[in-house]
C-alpha positions in Angstrom: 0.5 -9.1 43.6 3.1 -8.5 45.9 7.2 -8.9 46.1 6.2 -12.5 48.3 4.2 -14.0 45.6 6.5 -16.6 43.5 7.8 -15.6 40.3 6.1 -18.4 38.9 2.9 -17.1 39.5 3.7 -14.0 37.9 4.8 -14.8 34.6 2.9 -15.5 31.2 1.7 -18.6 30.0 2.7 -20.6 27.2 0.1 -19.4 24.8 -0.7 -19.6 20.9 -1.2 -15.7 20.7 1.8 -14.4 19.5 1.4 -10.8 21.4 1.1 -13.4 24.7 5.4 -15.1 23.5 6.9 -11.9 22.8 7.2 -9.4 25.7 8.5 -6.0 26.4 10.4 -5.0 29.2 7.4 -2.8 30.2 4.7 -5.2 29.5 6.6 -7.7 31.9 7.0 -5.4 34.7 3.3 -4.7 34.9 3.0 -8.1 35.4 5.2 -7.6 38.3 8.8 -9.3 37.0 11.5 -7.6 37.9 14.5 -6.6 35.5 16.6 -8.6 37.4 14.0 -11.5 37.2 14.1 -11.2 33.4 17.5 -11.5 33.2 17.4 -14.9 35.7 15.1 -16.5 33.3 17.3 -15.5 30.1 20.7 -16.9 30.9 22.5 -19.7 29.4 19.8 -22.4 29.3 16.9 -20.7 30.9 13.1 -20.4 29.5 13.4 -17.1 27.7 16.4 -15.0 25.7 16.1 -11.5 24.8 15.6 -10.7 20.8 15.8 -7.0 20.6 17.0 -4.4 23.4 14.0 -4.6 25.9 12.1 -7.3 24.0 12.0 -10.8 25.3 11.3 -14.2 23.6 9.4 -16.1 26.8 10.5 -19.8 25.1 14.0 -21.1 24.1 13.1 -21.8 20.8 14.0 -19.7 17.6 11.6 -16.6 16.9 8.8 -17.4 14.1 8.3 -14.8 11.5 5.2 -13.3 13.2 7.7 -13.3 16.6 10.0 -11.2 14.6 7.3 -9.1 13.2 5.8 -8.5 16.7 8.9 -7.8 18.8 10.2 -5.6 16.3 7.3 -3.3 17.0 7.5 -3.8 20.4 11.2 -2.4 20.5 10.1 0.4 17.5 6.9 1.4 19.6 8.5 2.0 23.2 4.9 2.1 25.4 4.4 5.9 27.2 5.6 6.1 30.7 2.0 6.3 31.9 1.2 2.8 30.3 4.5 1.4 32.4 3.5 2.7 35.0 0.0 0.9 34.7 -1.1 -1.3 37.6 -1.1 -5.1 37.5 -4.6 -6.6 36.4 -4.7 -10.2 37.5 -7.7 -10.8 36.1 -6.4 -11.2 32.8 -3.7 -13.7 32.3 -1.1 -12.4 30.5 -2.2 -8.9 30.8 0.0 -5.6 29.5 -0.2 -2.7 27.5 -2.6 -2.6 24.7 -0.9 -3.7 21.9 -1.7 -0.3 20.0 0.0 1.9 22.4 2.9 -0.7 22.9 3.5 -0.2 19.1 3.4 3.6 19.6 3.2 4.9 15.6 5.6 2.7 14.9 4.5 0.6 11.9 5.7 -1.8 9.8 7.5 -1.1 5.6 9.6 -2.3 3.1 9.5 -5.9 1.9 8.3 -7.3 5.2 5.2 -5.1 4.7 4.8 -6.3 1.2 4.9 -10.0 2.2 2.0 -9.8 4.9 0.1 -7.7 1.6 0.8 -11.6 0.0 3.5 -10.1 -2.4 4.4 -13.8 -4.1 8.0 -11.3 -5.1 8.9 -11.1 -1.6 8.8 -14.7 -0.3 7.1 -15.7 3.1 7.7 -13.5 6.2 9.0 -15.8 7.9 12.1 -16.4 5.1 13.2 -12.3 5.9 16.1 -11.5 7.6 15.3 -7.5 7.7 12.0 -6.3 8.7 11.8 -2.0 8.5 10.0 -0.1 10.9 8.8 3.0 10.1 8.6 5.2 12.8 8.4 9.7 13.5 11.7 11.4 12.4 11.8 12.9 16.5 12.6 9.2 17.4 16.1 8.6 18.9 15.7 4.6 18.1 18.7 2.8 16.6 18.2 -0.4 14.3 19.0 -3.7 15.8 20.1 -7.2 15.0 17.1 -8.1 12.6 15.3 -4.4 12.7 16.1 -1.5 10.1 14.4 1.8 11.9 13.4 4.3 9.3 12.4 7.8 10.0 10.1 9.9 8.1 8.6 13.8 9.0 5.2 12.5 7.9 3.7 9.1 9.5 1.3 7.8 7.1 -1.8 6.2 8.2 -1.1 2.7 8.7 -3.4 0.1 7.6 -4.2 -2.7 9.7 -3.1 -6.2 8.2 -4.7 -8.3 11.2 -3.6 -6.8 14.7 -0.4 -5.5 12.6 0.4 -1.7 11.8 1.3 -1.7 8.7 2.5 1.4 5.5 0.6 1.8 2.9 1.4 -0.1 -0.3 2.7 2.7 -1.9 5.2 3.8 0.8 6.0 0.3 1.5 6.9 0.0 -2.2 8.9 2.9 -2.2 10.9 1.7 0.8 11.4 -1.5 -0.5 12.9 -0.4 -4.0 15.4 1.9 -1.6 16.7 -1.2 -0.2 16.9 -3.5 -3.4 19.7 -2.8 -6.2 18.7 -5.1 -8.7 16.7 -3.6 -11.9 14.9 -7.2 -12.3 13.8 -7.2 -8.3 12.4 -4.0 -8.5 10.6 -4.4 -11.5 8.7 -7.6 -10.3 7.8 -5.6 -7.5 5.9 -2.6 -9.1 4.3 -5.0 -11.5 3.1 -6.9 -8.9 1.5 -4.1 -7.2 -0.3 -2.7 -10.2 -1.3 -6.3 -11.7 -2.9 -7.8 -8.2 -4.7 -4.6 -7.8 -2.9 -3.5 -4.5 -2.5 0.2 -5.9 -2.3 2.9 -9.0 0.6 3.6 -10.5 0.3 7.1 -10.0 0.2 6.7 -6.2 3.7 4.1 -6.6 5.5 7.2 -8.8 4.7 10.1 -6.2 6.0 8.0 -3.1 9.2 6.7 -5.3 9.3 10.8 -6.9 9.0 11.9 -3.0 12.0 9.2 -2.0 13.8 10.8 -4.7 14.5 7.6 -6.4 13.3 8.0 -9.7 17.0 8.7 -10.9 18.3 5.0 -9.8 19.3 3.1 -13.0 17.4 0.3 -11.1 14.3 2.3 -11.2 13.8 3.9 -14.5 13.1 1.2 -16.4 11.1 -0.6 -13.8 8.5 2.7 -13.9 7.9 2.4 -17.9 7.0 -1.2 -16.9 4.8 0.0 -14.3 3.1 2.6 -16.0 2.6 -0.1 -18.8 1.3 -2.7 -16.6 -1.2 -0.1 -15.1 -2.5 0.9 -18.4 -3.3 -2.8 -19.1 -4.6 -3.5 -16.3 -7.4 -0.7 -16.5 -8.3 -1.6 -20.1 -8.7 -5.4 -18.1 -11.3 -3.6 -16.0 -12.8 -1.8 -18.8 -13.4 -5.0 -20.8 -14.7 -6.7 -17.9 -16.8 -4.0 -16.8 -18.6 -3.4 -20.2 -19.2 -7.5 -20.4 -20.1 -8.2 -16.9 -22.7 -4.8 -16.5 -24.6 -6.4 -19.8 -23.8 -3.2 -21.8 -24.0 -3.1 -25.6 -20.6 -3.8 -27.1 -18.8 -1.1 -28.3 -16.1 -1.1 -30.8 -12.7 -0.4 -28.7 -9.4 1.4 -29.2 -10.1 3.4 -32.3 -9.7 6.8 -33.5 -11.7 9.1 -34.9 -11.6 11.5 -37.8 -13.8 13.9 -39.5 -14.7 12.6 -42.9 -11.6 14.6 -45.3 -10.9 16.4 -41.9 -8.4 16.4 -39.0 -7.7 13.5 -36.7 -9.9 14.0 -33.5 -8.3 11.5 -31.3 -8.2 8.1 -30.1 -10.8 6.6 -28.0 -10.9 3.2 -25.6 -14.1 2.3 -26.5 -16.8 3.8 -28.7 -20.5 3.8 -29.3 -21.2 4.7 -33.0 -25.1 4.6 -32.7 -25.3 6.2 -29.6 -21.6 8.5 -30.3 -20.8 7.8 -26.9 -17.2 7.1 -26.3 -14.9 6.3 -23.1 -11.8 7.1 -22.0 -9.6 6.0 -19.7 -7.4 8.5 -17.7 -4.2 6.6 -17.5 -1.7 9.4 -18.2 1.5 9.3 -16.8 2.2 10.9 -13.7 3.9 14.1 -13.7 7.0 12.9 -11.4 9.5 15.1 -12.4 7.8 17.8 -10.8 8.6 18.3 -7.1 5.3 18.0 -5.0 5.1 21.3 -4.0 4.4 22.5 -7.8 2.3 19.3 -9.4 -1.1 21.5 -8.2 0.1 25.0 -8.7 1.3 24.1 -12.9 -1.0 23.4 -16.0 -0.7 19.4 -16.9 -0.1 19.5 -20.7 -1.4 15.9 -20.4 -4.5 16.6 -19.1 -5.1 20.3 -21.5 -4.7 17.7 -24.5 -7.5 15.3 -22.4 -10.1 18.4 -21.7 -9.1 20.1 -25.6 -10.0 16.4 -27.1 -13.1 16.2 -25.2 -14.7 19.6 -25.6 -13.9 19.1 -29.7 -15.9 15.9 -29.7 -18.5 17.2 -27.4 -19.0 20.3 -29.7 -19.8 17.7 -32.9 -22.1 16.0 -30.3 -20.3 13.2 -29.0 -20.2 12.1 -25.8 -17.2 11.7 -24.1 -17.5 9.3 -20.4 -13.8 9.8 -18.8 -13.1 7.1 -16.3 -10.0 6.7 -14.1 -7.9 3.2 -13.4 -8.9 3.5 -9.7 -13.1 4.0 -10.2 -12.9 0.8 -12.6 -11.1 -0.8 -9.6 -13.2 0.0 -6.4 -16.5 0.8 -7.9 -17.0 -0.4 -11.4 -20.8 -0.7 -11.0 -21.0 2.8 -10.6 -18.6 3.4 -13.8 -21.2 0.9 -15.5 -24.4 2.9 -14.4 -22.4 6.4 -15.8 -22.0 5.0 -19.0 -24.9 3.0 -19.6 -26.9 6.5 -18.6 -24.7 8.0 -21.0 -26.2 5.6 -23.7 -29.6 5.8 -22.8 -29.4 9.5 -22.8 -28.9 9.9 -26.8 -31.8 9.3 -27.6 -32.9 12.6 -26.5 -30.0 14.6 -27.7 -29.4 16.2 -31.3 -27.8 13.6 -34.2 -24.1 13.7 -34.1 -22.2 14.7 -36.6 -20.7 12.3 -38.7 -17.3 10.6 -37.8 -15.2 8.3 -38.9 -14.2 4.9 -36.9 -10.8 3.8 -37.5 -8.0 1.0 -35.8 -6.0 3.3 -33.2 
């Protein structure tokens, strides 16, 4: 392609692929339009307008959700010098940068990120008026018109939602709730998250404990909800587990007790003829300890777990321990643990007596 050959030649056709209607300045000069060129075809009436600095709109029309989403990336991602400076390859209409290094690391948070994870608390993408970009703390970007930049010292690893770069649930919840002031928004946010199975809420606590915005009125009460919600959930799983594995029913939630003795503890579910019980780990997340100490200090939480389990191991009972997050992503696994666990007292010593009681 040369300076001779017409400008209509050279630019993109209409196209249905998004990534093809929403250009960067770079993308368009590989493909040999000028910046003065782009300016021509964005004044008052023209073909194109310009959405973001260095991000063009190549129709007239107003930018769809997915436009938004895709030149906000554009502008957050900023492609290397050496990818501007890439030659012209006509044999691919509408060639550019690769979309992955036109995004850069930038990736997309916040309530945008939550509605392409099908959040039903955040409304379609296309109803936003913000969409966050999460991008390296080094950046020197500024937000813009419909983009809030955010910075951060550690990138997470974005997860791919389609051809979009996107935060993880968790630190797209936590950026989310540090943009809404409403107690009943943020609620219906975390519950969501922990009732649709996008995440634990121990994972949602240590990104909103590492945002430091466990002290917002707005958030307290939303985490007891949370931590609720997850505790339900797993027992959900549990239930369903034990009924869709074919395992023998067990009688759930009780406690048991020495016959005239002390309290042992309470159980989720329990075998009496095979003394096999299960419990779920669903304690609550130490986030009032900075990060730095949660591995280097004792959880009292989980002393009390390992004391209660050695006691009814040492009067011959089994004790299965299951986490929220195995019953979620492999509960035929959990299933094959504990139905080994059943099968495998026949061959053990007779328990001791215990008692069964309502937790």
């Amino acid at each position: 392609m040369t300076q001779n050959t017409p400008l209509s030649s050279r630019l993109p056709l209409p196209s249905e692929d998004v990534t093809l209607r929403v250009r960067s300045a770079a993308q368009l000069r590989v493909r040999g339009v000028s910046a003065a060129q782009t300016s021509a075809q964005c004044l008052p009436g023209g073909p194109w307008q310009q959405i973001l600095p260095g991000v063009y709109l190549l129709h007239p029309g107003p930018p769809t959700g997915r436009e938004r989403l895709h030149g906000a990336l554009l502008y957050a991602g900023r492609p290397p010098v050496s990818t501007r400076r890439a030659p012209a390859r006509l044999a691919e209409p509408g060639y550019g940068p690769g979309e992955e290094d036109a995004y850069g690391e930038a990736m997309v948070t916040g309530v945008a990120a939550l509605a392409l994870y099908g959040f039903a608390a955040v409304g379609p993408l296309g109803a936003l008026h913000r969409i966050d970009v999460l991008v390296p703390r080094t950046r020197r970007l500024r937000s813009a018109r419909f983009v809030e930049v955010l910075r951060t010292a550690v990138m997470p690893r974005a997860v791919r939602v389609g051809e979009v770069p996107v935060a993880p649930v968790e630190r797209a919840l936590a950026d989310a709730v540090a943009a809404t002031a409403e107690a009943s928004d943020v609620r219906r946010l975390l519950t969501e998250a922990v009732r649709e199975g996008h995440c634990e809420p121990a994972a949602v606590v240590r990104e909103l404990s590492e945002a430091e915005l466990l002290g917002r009125p707005a958030v307290v009460g939303a985490v007891d909800a949370l931590l609720a919600e997850g505790r339900a959930a797993a027992e959900a799983r549990l239930y369903a587990m034990v009924r869709e594995h074919g395992l023998p029913d067990p009688v759930w939630n009780v406690e048991l007790r020495l016959p005239g003795g002390p309290r042992l503890g309470a159980v989720d579910a329990y075998w009496p003829d095979h003394a096999v019980a299960v419990e779920l780990d669903a304690r609550a997340p130490r986030y009032g300890v900075p990060a730095r100490r949660r591995q280097a200090e004792e959880d009292p939480q989980w002393a009390a777990y390992a004391a209660k389990r050695e006691q009814l191991e040492r009067l011959g009972v089994t004790v299965v321990h299951l986490t929220p997050r195995k019953l979620r992503e492999a509960a035929d696994q959990q299933a094959t643990v504990v139905r080994t666990a059943l099968m495998a007292a026949a061959d053990r010593e007779p328990a001791a007596y215990v008692m069964v009681l309502p937790r």
